[in-house]
Each structure stands twice: as structure tokens, then as C-alpha cells.
C-alpha positions as CSV (number, residue, x, y, z in Angstrom):
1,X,-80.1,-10.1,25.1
2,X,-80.0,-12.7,22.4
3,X,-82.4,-12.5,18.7
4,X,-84.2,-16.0,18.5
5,X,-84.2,-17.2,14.5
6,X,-86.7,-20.6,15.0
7,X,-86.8,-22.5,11.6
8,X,-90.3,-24.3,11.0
9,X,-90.0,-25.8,7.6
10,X,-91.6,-28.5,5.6
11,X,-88.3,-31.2,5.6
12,X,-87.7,-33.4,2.2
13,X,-87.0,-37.1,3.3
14,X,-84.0,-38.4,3.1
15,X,-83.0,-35.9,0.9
16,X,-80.0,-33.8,2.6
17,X,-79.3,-31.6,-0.7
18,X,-83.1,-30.3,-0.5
19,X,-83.1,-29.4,3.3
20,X,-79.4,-27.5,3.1
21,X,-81.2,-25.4,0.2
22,X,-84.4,-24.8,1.9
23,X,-83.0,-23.6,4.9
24,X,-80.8,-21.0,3.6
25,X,-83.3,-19.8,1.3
26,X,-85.9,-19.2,4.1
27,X,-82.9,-17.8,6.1
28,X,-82.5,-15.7,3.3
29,X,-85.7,-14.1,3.8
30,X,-85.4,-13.7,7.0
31,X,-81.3,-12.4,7.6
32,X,-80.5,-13.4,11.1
33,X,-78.9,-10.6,13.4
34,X,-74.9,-11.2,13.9
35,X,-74.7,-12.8,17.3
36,X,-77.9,-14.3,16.7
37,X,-79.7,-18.0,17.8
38,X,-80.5,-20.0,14.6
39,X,-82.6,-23.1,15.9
40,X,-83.4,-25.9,13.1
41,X,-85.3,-28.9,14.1
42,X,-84.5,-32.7,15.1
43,X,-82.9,-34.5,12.2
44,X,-83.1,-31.4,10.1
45,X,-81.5,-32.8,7.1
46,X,-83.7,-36.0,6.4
47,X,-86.6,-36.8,8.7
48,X,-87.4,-39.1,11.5
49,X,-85.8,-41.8,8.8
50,X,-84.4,-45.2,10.6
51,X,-82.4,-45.3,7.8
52,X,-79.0,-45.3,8.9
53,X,-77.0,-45.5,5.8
54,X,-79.1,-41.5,4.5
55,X,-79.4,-40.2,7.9
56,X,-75.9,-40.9,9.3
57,X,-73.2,-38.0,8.7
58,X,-70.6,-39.6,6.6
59,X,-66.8,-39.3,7.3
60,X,-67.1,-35.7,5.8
61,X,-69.7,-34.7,8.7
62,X,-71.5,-32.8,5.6
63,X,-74.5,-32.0,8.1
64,X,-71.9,-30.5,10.6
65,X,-70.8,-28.9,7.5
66,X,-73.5,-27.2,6.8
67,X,-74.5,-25.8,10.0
68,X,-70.9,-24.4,10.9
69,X,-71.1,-22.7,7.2
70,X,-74.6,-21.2,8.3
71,X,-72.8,-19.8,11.6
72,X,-70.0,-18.4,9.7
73,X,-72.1,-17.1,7.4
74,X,-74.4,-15.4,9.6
75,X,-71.9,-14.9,12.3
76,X,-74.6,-16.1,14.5
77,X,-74.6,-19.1,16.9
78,X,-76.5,-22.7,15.0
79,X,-78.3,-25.1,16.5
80,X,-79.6,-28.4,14.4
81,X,-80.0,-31.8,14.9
82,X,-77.8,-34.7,13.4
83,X,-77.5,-37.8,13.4
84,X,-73.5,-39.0,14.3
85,X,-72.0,-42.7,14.0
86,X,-72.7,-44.3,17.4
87,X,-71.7,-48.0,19.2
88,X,-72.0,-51.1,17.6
89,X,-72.9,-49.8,13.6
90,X,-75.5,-47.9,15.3
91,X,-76.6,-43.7,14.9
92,X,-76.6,-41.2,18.1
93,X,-79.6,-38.6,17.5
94,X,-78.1,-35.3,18.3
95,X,-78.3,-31.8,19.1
96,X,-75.3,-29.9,18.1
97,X,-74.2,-26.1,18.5
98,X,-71.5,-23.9,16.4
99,X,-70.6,-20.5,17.5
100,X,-70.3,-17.4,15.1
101,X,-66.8,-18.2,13.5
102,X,-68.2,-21.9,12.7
103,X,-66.4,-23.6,16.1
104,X,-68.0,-26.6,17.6
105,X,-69.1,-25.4,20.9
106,X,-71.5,-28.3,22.3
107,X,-72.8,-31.8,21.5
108,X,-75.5,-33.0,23.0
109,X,-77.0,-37.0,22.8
110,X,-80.9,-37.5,23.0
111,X,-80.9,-39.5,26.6
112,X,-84.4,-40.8,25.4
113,X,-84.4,-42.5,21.9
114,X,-88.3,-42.8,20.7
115,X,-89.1,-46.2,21.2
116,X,-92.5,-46.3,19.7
117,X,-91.2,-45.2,16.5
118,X,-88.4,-47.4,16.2
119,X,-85.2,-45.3,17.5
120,X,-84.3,-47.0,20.2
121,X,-83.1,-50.0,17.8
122,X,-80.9,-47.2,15.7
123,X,-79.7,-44.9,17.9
124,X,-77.9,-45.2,20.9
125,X,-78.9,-42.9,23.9
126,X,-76.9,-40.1,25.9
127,X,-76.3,-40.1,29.2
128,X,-75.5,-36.9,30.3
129,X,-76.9,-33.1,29.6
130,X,-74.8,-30.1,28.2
131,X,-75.0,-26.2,28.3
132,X,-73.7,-23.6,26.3
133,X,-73.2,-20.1,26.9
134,X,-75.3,-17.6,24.1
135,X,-76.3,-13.8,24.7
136,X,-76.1,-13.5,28.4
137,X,-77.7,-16.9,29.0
138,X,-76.9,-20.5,30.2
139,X,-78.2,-23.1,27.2
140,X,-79.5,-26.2,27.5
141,X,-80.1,-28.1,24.7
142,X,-82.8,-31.0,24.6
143,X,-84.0,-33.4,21.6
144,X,-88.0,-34.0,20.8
145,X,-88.7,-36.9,23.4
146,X,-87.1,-36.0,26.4
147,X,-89.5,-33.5,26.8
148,X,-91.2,-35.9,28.4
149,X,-88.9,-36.4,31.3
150,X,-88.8,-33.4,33.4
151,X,-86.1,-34.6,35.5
152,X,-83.6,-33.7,32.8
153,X,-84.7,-30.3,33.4
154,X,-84.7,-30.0,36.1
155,X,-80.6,-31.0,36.2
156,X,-79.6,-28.8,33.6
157,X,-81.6,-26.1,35.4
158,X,-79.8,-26.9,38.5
159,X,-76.6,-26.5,36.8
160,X,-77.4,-23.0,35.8
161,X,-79.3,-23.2,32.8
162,X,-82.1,-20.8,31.9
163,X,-83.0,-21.0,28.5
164,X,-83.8,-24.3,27.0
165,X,-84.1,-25.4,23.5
166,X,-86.1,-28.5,22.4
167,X,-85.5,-29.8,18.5
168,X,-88.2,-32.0,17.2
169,X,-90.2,-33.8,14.8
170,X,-93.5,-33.7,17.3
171,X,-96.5,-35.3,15.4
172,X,-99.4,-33.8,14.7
173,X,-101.5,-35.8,17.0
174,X,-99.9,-35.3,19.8
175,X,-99.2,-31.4,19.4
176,X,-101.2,-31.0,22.6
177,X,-99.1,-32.9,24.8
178,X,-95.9,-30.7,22.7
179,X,-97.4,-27.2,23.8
180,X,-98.6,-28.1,27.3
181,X,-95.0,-29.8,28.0
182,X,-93.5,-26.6,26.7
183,X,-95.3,-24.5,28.8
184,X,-94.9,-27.0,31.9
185,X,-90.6,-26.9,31.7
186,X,-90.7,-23.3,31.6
187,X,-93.0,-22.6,34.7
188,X,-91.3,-25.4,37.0
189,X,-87.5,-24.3,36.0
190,X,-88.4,-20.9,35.8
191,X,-86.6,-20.6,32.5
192,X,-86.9,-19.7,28.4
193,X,-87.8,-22.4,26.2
194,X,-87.8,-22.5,22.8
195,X,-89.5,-25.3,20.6
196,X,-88.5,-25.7,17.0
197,X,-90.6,-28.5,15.3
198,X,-91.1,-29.4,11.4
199,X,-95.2,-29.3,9.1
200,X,-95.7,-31.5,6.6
201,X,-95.6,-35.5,6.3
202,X,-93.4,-38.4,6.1
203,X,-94.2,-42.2,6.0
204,X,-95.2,-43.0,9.5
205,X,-95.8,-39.3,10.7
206,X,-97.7,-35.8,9.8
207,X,-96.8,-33.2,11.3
208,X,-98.1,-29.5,12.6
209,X,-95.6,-27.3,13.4
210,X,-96.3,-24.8,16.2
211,X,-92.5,-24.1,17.0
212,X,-93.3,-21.6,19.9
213,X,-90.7,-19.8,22.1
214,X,-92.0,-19.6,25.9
215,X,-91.4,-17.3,28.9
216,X,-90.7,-18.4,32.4
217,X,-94.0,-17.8,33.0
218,X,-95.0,-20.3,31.0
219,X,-96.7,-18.0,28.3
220,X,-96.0,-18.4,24.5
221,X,-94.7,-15.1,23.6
222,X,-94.1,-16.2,19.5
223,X,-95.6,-18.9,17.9
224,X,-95.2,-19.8,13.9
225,X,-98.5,-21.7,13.3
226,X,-98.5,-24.4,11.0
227,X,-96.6,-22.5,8.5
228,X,-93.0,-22.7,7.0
229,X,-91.6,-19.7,8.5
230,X,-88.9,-18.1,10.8
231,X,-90.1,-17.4,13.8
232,X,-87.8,-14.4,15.8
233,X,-88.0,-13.3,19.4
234,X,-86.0,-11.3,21.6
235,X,-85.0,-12.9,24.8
236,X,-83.2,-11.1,28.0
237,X,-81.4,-12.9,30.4
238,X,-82.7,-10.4,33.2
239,X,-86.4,-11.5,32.8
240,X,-85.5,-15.1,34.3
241,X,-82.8,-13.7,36.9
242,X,-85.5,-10.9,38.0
243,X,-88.4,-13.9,38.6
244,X,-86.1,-16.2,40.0
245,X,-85.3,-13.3,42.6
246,X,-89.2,-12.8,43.5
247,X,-90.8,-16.5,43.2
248,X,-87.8,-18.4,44.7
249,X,-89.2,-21.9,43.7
250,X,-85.9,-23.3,42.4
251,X,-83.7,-22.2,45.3
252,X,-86.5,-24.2,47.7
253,X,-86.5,-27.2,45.5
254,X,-85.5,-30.2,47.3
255,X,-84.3,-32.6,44.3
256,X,-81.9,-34.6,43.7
257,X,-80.1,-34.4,40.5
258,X,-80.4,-37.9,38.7
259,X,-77.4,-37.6,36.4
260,X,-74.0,-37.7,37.2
């Protein structure tokens, strides 16, 4: 069993001081359970900004910082999304997870920068998944975009994983396609997923919210609105073992995983 903490806030651009605050004030409100899973969005600290020289972590890694002071903190795994140095002077959009005594336990790479609003010409892109182990389940970590590309999935699910998380800054006017692709890698893996998106605006985007965690079945079983909030759930490894054992969909898949 593992307690869900899903932060859904508005994010100040570019401003990295203003997000570190915000977060652990709303935290505050809401004190995550030790052992916890503390899910921020995409970018947390800044914004979909291109702007390389505010969003990139300096040499300090103050936004790795942060999030291994929250796990410590809370002694609770942290999940956010950062943006590392990449090749050639360029950025790598990441997810990245710290365990309860602030250790580095996973780094994940988006595999599918945003083309159409400019990423692909900032960040470099990942090529392979990764899993972590949280509260009796296998973790997959994903980034905004690649929701899109079920194949991704549908490896990590292959390689055990049953609860995915997907960080994002999702636009409003496309929050549709964000719910209905939530529910649609649930119900072919057969898995948890958890999508932790950001409201309010920035220059090129608005956004709604609806961070939403989703059951195997693919029904939303929490949903924070359009409202800064934590959203919590309660998730149990057992649910997607016990449907996996009576609908054996993913045992009679015939796919071929596409990464290496």
C-alpha cells in the first residue's frame, strides 16, 4: 500500500525561489504520510520556459536540492521534474525520484521532447524507460508528451511495472486528449496511473489542472479539479496483481518491446 500526495499548483515562471516556497507551503497543509509518494509536475520549478540559462539546474543541482530536502523532510519518496545539462549546451527534460533519506533512486529522460512548443530545439531526448520500486509496486515514471506513445507503456509494463506516473504541463485545450490518454494506459497495461499537471498561465500556454489518479480499470478514482490542491489516494499493489490474475490481457499480448 502506498499514500499518493499529487501536487496541482499554480507554478511562477521562471521563478525557482517562488515554486520551492509554494510547494512546501501547500505540503504543509497537507503533511504527507512517512513512506509516502509526493508527485510534483513537469518542470516544477519554472514552467514550460525554453529558457535554458533559468530552467537548467546549475552546478549546485539546487532543484535536485530541493526535492531530496522534501523527501528527507517528509521521509517520503519525491517525484518532480527537472531540467539537467544535456549534449551539445543543450537541457534534458526530466523526471527524477529521491527516496525517504534524500538518495537519488531513479532518473528518467522524456523520450519525446514537445516539438510543437519548441522542446525539441532545447532538450535532448531519452532513450530508454526506468522503474523504481515504492510501496509494494513497480514505478514507472513518464514526462507530459509521451503520453502519447503507448508503446512506452507498454515496455515498462512488460518489464514489470504497474503503477505509472505521468508529470506535466498539459494545456488547457487539450485536457481531453490528457484524461482520455490517462484512462487509455491504465486499461491496456492493466496498471495505476497517476497524472500530476499544473492551472494557471504562462506566455504560450493556459492551463487546467485535473491531476487525476486512475485505477486499472481505467476509472478516475481522485481527481483535484482545476484547483491548487493536494490530491491523496491510497493505492494497493494487490488490486492490479488480483486483475491481472482474472483478465489476463498482458500475459496474451503479443508485442514486441521497441526499446532496448
Amino acid at each position: 500500500m502506498v499514500k499518493i500526495y499529487a501536487v496541482q499548483f499554480d507554478l511562477a515562471w521562471e521563478d525557482k525561489a517562488a515554486n520551492f516556497a509554494k510547494v512546501r507551503a501547500l505540503l504543509a497543509v497537507a503533511p504527507p504520510a512517512p513512506g509516502a509518494l509526493i508527485v510534483l509536475p513537469e518542470m516544477f520549478a519554472t514552467g514550460f520556459s525554453m529558457n535554458l540559462a533559468v530552467t537548467r539546474q546549475r552546478a549546485d543541482h539546487e532543484d535536485e536540492t530541493f526535492l531530496a530536502s522534501l523527501a528527507r523532510e517528509h521521509r517520503a519518496h519525491v517525484l518532480g521534474g527537472v531540467v539537467s545539462p544535456g549534449e551539445n549546451a543543450l537541457g534534458r527534460n526530466e523526471a527524477v525520484v529521491f527516496s525517504p533519506d534524500g538518495t537519488l533512486l531513479t532518473r528518467y529522460v522524456k523520450i519525446h521532447p514537445f516539438s510543437l512548443g519548441g522542446e525539441a530545439a532545447g532538450h535532448t531526448a531519452g532513450t530508454d524507460i526506468a522503474t523504481f520500486a515504492c510501496g509494494g509496486f513497480t514505478v514507472a515514471p513518464f514526462v507530459c508528451y509521451d503520453l502519447r506513445f503507448p508503446e512506452i507503456f507498454r515496455a515498462a509494463a512488460r518489464r514489470g511495472a504497474n503503477l505509472f506516473t505521468v508529470i506535466a504541463l498539459w494545456p488547457a485545450k487539450r485536457q481531453q486528449h490528457w484524461l482520455t490518454l490517462l484512462q487509455a494506459r491504465a486499461i491496456e497495461n492493466q496498471a495505476f496511473v497517476i497524472g500530476v499537471n499544473r492551472i494557471g498561465s504562462e506566455p504560450q500556454f493556459s492551463y487546467a489542472g485535473r491531476s487525476v489518479v486512475v485505477d486499472p480499470h481505467g476509472v478516475i478514482i481522485a481527481d483535484a479539479g482545476e484547483q491548487e490542491r493536494v490530491l491523496t489516494a491510497a493505492l494497493d499493489a494487490e488490486t492490479v496483481l488480483a486483475w491481472r490474475r482474472d483478465f489476463p490481457a498482458l500475459r496474451d499480448a503479443r508485442w514486441r518491446d521497441p526499446l532496448p
